[in-house]
C-alpha positions in Angstrom: 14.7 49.2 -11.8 17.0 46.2 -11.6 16.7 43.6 -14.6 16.5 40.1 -13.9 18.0 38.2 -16.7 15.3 35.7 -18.5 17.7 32.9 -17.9 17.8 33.3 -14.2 14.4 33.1 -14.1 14.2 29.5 -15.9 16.8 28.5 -13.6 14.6 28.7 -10.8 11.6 27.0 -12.3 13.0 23.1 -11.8 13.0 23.8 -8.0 9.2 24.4 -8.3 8.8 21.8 -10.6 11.0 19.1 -8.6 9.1 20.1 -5.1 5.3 19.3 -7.2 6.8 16.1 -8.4 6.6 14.7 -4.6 3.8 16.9 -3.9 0.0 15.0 -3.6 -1.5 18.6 -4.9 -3.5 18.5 -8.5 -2.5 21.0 -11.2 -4.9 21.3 -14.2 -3.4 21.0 -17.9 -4.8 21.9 -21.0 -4.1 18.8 -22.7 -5.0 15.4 -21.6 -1.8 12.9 -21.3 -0.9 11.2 -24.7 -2.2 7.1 -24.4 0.0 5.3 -22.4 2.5 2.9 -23.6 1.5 -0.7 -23.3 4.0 -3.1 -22.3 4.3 -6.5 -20.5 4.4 -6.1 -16.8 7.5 -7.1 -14.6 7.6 -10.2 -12.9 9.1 -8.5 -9.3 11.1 -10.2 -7.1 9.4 -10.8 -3.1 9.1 -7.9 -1.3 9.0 -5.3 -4.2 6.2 -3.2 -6.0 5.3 -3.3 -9.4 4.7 0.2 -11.0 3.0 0.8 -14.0 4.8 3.0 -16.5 2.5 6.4 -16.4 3.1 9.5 -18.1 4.2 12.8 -15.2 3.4 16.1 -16.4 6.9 18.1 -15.8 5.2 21.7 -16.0 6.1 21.7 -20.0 5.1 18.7 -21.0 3.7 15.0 -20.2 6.7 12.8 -19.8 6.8 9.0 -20.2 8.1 7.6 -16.7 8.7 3.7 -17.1 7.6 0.8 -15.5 9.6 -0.3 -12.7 10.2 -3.0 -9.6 10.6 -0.7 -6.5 11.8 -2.1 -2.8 10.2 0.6 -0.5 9.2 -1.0 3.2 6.6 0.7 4.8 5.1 2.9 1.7 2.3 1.9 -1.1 2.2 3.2 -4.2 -0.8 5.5 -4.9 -1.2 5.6 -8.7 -1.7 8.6 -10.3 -4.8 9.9 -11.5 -6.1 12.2 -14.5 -9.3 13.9 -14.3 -11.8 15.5 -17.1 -12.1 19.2 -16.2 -13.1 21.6 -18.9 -11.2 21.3 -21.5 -8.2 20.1 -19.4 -7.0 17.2 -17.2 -6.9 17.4 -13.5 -3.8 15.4 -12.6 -3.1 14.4 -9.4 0.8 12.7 -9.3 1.4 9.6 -8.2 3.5 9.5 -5.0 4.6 7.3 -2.1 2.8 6.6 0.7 4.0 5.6 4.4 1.6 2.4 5.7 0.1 3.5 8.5 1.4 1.5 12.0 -1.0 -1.5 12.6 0.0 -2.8 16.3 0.6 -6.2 15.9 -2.1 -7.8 18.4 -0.6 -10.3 21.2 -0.9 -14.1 20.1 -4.4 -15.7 21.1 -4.0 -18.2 24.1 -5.6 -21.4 23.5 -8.4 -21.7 25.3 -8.2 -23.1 29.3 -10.3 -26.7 29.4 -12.8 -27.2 32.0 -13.2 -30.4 33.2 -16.9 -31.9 33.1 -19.5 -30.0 35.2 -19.9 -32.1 38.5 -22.8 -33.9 38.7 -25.7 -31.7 40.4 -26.5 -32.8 43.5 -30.0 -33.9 43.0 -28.1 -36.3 40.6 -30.6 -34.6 37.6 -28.8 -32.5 34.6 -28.4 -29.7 35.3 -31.3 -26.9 34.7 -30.9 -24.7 31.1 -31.1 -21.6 31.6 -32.2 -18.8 28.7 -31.1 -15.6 28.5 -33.1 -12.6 28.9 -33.7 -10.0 26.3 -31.9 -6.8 26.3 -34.5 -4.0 26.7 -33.2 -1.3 24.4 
């Protein structure tokens, strides 16, 4: 039987960790996320989104990630979110998000104008006439 050296081993674990960074998958850990740190937010320029600094749970341990102005066209920031289980925390990361494609709707036309109604020729106005209900 072949010995894998313990060092190998803990090489290998960032991947994992990396790839659940980006995931949108929950992991549950024992200890709820320290209180986060309150600062003033960022005044960002047009175009960017403001991100609130959060704390990412790196599979070891809950790491402050700070604040930040982010240009990212096309994507929304879903914030993460920590939920009560047990005794642990849910924790679903925050990640990226494409905007779904809205088709841009063609440009109303303003409306055609109808010259007056011609006079009826019994030279009365002409009749009203009401609608019928919709039967059901």
């Amino acid at each position: 039987m072949r010995r894998i050296p313990l060092v190998l081993l803990f090489l290998s674990l960032p991947a994992c960790v990396a790839h659940a960074y980006v995931s949108t998958s929950a992991v549950v850990v024992a200890s709820p996320p320290p209180q986060p740190i309150v600062v003033a937010p960022l005044v960002c320029p047009a175009g960017h989104i403001y991100v609130e600094g959060r704390y990412h749970w790196n599979g070891y341990a809950w790491v402050w990630i700070d604040h930040g102005c982010y240009y990212k066209p096309g994507y929304v920031w879903i914030t993460p979110a920590y939920i009560v289980v047990g005794g642990g925390v849910k924790y679903h990361a925050g990640y990226w998000k494409p905007v779904s494609v809205q088709h841009k709707a063609k440009p109303m036309q303003p409306a055609k104008k109808h010259g007056a109604l011609p006079a009826h020729p019994t030279g009365k106005p002409h009749p009203v006439v009401k609608a019928k209900p919709l039967d059901g």
